[in-house]
Backbone bond lengths (Angstrom), bond angles and torsions (degrees), N, CA, C in turn:
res aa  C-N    CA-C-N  psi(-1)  N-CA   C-N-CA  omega(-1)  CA-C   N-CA-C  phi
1 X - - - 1.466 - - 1.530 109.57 -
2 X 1.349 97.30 147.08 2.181 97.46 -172.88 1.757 87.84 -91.50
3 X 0.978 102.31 153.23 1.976 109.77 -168.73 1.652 91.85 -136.16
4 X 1.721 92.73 115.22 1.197 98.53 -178.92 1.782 108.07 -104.24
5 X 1.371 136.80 166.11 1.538 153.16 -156.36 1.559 96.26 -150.25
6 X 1.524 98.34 109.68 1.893 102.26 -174.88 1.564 94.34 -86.38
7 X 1.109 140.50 177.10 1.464 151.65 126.72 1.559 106.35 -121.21
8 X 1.847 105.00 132.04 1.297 111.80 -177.50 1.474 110.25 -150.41
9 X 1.357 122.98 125.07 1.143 110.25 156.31 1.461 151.40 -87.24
10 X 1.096 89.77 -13.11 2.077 113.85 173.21 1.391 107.43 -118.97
11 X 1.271 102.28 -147.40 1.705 116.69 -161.27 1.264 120.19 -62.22
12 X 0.994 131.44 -14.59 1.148 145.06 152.71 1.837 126.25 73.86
13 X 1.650 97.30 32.96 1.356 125.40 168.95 1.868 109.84 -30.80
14 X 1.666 103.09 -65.82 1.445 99.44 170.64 1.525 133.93 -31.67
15 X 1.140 93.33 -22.96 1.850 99.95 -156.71 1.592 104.09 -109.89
16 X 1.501 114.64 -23.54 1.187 139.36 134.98 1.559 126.09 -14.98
17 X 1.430 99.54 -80.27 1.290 119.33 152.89 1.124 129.97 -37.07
18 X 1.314 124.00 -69.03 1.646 140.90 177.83 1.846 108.57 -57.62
19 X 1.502 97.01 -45.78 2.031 86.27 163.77 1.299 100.18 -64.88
20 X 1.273 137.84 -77.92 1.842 137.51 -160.70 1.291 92.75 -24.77
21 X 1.507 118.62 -58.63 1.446 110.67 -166.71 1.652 119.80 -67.57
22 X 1.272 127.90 -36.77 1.221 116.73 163.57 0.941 139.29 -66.55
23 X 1.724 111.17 -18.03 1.240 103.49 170.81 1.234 123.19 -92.58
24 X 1.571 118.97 -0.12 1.545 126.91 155.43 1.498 121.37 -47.45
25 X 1.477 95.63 -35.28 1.645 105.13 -159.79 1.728 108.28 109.60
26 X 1.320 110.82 -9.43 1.549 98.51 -156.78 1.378 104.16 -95.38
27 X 1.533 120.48 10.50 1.548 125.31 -177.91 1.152 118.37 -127.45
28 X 2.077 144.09 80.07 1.355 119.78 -148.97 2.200 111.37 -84.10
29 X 1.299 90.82 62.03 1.060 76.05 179.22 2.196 102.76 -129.68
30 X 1.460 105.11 172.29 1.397 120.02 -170.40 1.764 108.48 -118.14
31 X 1.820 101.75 93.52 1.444 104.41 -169.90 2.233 98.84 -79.41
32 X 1.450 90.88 114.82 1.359 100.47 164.29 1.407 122.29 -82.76
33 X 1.120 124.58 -27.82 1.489 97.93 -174.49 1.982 88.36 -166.41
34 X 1.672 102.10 177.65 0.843 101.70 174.07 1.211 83.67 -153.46
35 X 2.152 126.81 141.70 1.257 146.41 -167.31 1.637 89.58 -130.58
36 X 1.498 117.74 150.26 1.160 139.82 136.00 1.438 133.30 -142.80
37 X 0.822 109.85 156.30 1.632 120.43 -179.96 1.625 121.12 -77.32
38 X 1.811 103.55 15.25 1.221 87.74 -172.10 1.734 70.25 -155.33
39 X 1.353 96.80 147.74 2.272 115.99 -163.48 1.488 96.06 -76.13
40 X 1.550 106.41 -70.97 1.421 103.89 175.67 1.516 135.21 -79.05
41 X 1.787 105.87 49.73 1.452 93.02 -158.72 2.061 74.35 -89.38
42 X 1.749 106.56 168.80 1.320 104.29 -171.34 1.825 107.94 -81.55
43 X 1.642 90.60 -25.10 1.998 86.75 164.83 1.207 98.35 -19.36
44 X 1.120 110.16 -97.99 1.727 132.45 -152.98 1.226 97.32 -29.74
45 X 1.720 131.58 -78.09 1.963 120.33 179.45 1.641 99.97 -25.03
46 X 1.415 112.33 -54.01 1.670 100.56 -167.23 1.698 125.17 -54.43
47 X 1.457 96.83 -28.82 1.738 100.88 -179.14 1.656 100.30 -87.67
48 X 0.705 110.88 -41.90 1.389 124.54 -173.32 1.907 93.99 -43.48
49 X 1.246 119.73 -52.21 1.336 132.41 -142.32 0.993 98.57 -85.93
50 X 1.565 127.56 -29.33 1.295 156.95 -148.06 1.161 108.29 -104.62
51 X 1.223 111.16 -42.65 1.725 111.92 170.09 1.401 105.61 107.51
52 X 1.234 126.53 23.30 1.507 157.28 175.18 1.637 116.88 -105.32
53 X 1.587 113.06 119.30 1.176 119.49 168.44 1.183 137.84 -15.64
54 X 1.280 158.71 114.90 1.579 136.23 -149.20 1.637 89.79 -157.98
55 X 2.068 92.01 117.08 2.160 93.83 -171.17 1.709 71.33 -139.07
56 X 1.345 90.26 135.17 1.826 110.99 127.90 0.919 142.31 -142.27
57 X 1.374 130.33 140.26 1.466 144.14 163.09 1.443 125.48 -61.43
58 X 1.298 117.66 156.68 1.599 98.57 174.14 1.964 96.52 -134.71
59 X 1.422 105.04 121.96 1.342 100.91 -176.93 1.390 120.97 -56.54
60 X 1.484 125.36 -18.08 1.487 123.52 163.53 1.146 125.62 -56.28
61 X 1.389 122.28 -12.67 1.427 125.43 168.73 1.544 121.06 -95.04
62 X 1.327 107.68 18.89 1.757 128.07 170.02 1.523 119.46 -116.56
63 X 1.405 105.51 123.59 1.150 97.94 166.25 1.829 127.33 -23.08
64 X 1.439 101.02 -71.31 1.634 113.89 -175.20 1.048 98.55 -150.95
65 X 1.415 113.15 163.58 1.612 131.55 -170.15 1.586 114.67 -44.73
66 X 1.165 121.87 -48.03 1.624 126.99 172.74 1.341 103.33 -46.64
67 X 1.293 145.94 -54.82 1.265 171.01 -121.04 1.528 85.82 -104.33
68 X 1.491 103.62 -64.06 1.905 94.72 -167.13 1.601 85.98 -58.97
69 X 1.380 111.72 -82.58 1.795 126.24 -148.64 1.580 99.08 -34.39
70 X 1.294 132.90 -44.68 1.450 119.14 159.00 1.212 127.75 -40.33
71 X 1.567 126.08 -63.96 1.706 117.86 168.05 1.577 126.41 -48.80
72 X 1.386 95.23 -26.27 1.449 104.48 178.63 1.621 119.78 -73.02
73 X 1.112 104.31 -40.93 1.450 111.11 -160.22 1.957 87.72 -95.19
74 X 1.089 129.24 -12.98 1.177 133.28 -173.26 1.595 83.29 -75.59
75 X 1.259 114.65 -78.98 1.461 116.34 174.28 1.466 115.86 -15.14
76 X 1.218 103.08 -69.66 1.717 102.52 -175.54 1.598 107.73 -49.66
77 X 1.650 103.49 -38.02 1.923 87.12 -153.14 1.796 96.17 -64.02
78 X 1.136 120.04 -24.09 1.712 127.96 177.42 1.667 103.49 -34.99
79 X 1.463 118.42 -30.30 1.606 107.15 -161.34 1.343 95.11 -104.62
80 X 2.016 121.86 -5.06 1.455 104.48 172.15 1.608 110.07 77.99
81 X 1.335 101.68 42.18 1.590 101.67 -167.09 1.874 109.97 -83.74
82 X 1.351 113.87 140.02 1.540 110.34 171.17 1.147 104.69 -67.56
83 X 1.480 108.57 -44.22 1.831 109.69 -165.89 1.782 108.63 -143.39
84 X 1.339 116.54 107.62 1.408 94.03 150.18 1.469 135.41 -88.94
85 X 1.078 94.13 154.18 1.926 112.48 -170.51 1.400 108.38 -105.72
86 X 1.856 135.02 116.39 1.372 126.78 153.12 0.792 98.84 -101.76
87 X 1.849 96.68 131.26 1.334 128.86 174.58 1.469 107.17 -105.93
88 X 0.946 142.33 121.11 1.261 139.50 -175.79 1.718 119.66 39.03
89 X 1.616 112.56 41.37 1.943 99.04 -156.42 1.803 69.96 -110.12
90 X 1.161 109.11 140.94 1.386 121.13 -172.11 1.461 121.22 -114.50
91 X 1.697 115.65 40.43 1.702 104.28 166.21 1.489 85.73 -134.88
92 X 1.332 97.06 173.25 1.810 123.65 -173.23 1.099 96.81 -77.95
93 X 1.488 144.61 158.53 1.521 148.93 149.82 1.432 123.61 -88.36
94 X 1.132 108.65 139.95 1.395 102.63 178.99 1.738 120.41 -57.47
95 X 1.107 110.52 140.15 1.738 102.46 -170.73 1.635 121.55 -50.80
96 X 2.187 93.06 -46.67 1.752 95.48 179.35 1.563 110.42 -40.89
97 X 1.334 100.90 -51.71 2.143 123.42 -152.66 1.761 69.81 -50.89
98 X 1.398 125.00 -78.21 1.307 130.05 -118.27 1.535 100.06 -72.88
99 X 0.935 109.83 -25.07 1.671 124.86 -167.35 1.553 113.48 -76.99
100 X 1.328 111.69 -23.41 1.633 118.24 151.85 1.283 124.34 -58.08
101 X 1.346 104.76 -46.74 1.500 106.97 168.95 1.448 121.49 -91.75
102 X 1.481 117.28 42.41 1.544 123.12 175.63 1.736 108.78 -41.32
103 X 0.659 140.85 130.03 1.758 127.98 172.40 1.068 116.06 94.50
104 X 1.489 122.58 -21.37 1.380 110.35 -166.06 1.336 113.23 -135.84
105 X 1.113 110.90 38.97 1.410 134.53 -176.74 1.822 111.76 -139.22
106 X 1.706 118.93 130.66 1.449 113.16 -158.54 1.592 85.21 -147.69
107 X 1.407 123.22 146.56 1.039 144.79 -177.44 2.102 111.55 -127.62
108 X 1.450 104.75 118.88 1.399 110.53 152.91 1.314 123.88 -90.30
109 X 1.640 100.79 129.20 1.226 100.68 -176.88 1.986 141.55 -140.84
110 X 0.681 124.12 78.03 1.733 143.33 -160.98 1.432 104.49 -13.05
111 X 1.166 130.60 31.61 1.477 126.13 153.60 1.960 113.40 -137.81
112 X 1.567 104.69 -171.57 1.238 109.92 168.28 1.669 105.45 -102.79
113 X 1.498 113.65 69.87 1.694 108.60 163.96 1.363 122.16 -20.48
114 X 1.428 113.01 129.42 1.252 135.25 31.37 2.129 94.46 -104.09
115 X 1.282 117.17 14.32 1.674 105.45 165.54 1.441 112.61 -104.67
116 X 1.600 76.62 133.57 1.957 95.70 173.15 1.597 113.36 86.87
117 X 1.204 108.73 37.02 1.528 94.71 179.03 1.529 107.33 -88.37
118 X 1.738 109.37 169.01 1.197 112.98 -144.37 1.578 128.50 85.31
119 X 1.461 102.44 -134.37 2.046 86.17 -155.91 1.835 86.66 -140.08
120 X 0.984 120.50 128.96 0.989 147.14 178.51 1.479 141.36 101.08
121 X 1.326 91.61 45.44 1.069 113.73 -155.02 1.821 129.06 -66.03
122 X 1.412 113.53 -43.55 1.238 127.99 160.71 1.798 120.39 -40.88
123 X 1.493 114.99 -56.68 1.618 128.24 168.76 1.510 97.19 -62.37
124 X 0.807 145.91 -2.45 1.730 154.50 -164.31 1.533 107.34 -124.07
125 X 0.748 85.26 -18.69 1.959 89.52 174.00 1.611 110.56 -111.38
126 X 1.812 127.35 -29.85 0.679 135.24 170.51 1.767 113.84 -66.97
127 X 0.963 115.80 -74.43 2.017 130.97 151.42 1.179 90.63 2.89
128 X 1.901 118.86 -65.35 1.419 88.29 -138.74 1.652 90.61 -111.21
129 X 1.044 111.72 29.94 1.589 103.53 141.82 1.824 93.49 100.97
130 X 1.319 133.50 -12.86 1.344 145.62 -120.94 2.167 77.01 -98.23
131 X 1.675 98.80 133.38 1.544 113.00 168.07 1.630 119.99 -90.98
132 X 1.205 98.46 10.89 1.522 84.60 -177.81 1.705 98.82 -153.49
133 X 1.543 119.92 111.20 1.277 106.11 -178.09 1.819 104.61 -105.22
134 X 1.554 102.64 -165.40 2.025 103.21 -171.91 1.452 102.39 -153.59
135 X 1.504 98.97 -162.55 0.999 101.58 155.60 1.629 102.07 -154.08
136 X 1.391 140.53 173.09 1.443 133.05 175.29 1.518 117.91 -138.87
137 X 1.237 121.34 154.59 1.397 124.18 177.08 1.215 106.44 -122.05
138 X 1.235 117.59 133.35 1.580 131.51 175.78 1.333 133.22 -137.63
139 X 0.945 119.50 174.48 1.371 128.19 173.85 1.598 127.49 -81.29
140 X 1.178 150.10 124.85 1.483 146.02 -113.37 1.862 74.71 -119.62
141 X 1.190 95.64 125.30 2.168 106.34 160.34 1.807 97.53 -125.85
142 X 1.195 100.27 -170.63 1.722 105.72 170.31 1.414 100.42 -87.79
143 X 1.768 144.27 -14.08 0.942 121.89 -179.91 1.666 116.18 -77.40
144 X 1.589 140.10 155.16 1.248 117.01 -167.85 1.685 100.88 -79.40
145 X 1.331 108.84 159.60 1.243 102.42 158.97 1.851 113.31 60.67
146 X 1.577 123.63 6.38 1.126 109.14 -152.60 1.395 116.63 -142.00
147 X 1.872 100.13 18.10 1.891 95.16 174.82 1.339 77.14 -98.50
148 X 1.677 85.05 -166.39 1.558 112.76 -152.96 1.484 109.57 -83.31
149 X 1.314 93.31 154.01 1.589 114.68 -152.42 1.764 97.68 -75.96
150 X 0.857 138.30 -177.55 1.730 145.93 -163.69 1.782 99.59 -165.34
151 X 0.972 140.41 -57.47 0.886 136.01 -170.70 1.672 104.05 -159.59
152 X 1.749 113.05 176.35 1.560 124.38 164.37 1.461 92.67 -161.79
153 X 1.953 87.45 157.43 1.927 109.37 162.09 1.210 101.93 -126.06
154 X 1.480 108.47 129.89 1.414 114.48 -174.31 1.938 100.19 -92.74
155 X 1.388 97.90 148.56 1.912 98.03 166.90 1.034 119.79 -159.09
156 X 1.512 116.02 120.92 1.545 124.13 -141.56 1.768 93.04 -74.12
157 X 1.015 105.33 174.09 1.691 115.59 -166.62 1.522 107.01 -124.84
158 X 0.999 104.63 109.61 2.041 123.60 -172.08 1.121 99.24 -65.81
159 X 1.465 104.36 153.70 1.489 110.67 165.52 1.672 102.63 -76.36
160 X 1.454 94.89 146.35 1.657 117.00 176.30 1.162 106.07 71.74
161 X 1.794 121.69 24.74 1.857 121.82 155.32 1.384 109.97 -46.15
162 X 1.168 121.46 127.35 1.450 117.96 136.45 1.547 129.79 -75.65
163 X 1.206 122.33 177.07 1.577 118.81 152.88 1.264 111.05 -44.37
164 X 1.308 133.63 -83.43 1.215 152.48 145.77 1.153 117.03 10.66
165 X 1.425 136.98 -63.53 1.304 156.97 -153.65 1.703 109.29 -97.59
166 X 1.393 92.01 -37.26 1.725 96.02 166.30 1.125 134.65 -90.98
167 X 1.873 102.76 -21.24 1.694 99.21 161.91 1.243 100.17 -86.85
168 X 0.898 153.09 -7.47 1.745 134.41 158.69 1.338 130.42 -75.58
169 X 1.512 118.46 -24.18 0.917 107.26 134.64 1.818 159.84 -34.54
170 X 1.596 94.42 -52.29 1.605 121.40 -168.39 1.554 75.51 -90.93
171 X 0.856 137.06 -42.68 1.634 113.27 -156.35 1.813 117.78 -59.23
172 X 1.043 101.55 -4.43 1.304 113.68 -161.63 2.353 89.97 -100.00
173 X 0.941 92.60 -44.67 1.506 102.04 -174.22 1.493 103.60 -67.52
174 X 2.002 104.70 -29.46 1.809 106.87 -159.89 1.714 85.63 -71.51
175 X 1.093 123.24 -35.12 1.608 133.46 -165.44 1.376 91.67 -64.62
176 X 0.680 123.57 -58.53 1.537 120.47 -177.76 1.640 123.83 -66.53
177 X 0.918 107.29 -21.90 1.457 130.14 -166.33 1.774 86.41 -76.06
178 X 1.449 116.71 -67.86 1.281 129.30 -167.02 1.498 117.53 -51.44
179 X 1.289 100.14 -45.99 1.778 125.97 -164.59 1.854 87.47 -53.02
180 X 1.281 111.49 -61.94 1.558 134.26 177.42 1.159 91.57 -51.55
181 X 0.751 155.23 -92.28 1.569 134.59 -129.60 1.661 106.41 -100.77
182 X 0.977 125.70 24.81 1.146 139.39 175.57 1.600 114.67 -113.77
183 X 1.857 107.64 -41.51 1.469 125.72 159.05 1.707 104.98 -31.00
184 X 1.788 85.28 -73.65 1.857 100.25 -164.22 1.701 115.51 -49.19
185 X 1.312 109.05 -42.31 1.348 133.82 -171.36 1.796 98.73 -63.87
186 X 0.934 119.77 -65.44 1.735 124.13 178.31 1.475 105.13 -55.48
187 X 1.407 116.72 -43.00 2.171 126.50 167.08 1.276 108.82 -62.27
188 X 1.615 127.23 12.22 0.893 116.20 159.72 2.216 101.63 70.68
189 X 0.721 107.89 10.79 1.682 107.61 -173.77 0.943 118.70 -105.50
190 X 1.443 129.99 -21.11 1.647 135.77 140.40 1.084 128.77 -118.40
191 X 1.579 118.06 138.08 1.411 119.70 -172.18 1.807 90.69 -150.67
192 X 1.520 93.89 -174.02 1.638 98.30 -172.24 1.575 95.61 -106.81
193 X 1.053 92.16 127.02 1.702 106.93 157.66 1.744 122.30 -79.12
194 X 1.393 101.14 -170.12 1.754 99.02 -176.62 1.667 80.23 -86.59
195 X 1.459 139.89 -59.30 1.260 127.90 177.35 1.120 148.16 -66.71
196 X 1.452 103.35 18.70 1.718 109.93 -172.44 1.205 120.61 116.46
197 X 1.441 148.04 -178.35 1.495 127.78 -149.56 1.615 99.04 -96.74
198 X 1.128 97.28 141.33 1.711 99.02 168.81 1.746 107.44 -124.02
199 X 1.772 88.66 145.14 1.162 92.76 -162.62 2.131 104.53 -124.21
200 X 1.291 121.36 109.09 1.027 114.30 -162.73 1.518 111.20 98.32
201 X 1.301 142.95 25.13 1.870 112.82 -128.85 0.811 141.87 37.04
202 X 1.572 140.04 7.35 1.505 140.94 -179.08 1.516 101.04 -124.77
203 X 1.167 88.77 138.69 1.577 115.69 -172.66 1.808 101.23 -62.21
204 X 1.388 135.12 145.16 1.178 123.76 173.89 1.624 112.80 -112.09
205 X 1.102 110.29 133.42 1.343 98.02 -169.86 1.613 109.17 -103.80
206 X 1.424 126.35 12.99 1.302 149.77 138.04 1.390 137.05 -128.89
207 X 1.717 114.81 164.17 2.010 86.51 174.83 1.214 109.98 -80.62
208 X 1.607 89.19 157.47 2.090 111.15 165.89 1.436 92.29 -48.54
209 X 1.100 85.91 167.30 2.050 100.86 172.98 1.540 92.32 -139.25
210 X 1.268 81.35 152.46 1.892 99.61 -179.09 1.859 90.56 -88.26
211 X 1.320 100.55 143.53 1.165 98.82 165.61 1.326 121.64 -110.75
212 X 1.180 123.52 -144.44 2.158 122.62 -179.22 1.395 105.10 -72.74
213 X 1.192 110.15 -47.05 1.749 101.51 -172.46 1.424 120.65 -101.84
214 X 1.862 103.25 34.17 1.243 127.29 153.36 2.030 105.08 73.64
215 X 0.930 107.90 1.00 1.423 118.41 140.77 1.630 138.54 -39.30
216 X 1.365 124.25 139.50 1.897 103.15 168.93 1.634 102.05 -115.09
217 X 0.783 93.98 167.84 1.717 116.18 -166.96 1.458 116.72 -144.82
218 X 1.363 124.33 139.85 1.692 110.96 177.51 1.082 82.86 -135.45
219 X 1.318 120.85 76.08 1.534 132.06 129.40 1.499 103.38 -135.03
């Protein structure tokens, strides 16, 4: 079984998702645990409820950030994870911590990378006038928001979007977006190369895109 390690800092919809899907059958993977950096984030009720591991840390009890992302990720390696997944867990990692887990670390994220990284992303796509917003999944580096891309779902942006109205929208696609590339990733069919993600053995020289029937495709 591929054994997945969530990181979340809020509600924890993603992870949500990723149980629905396993317990369909439609995800072959084994979610061990879910960590956040914050006690009452509602993740945790969700694993908890679920019958899934549920830890947090609180970075005030660390010297400095290296200090936390070490206890933390120490934590995780305890469940033996193939892959961890942040789902909404909202601080940067230290580069050393992260760089152990080259490959096996994946980030969801509310834009079309390399636009809008960071947090606010939807009002940031709206601002600048942009017709077509996404969302992307990637691969975790020390830069934020900035290893290599794995896949995107593009979703055109209506007249009279709000912030609001457009992340509720995409959120439903980001769920889907994840489930997929998490599938391929456990099938052994994408992993990171020294040049960037390869998908099948072949190097991609853009992301897969999810398509309608929630599939990825690199065409």
């Amino acid at each position: 079984m591929f054994d997945v390690v969530v990181l979340a800092s809020g509600r924890g919809s993603n992870f949500a998702a990723l149980r629905t899907a396993q317990m369909r059958g439609d995800l072959p993977i084994c979610l061990r645990a879910v960590l956040s950096d914050k006690a009452k984030a509602p993740a945790l009720d969700l694993a908890r409820n679920a019958g899934v591991a549920a830890l947090s840390l609180s970075p005030r009890d660390y010297a400095d950030r290296a200090s936390f992302d070490r206890a933390l990720f120490a934590r995780a390696a305890e469940f033996s994870p193939d892959l961890i997944v942040f789902a909404g867990y909202m601080r940067v990692i230290d580069a050393a911590v992260i760089e152990q887990w080259r490959g096996k670390a994946i980030n969801i994220h509310p834009s079309l990378l390399p636009k809008y990284p960071g947090l606010h992303t939807h009002a940031r796509a709206l601002k600048a006038g942009d017709r077509v917003h996404g969302a992307s999944v990637h691969f975790v580096t020390a830069e934020l928001d900035g290893g290599p891309v794995i896949a995107q779902v593009e979703l055109p942006i209506q007249t009279g979007d709000t912030a609001d109205t457009l992340a509720a929208r995409l959120l439903i696609r980001e769920h889907q977006l994840l489930i997929a590339a998490i599938d391929l990733i456990a099938q052994g069919r994408i992993a990171l190369g020294i040049d960037g993600v390869a998908f099948d053995g072949c190097m991609c020289r853009v992301p897969l895109k999810l398509t309608d029937n929630g599939t990825l495709s690199a065409s």
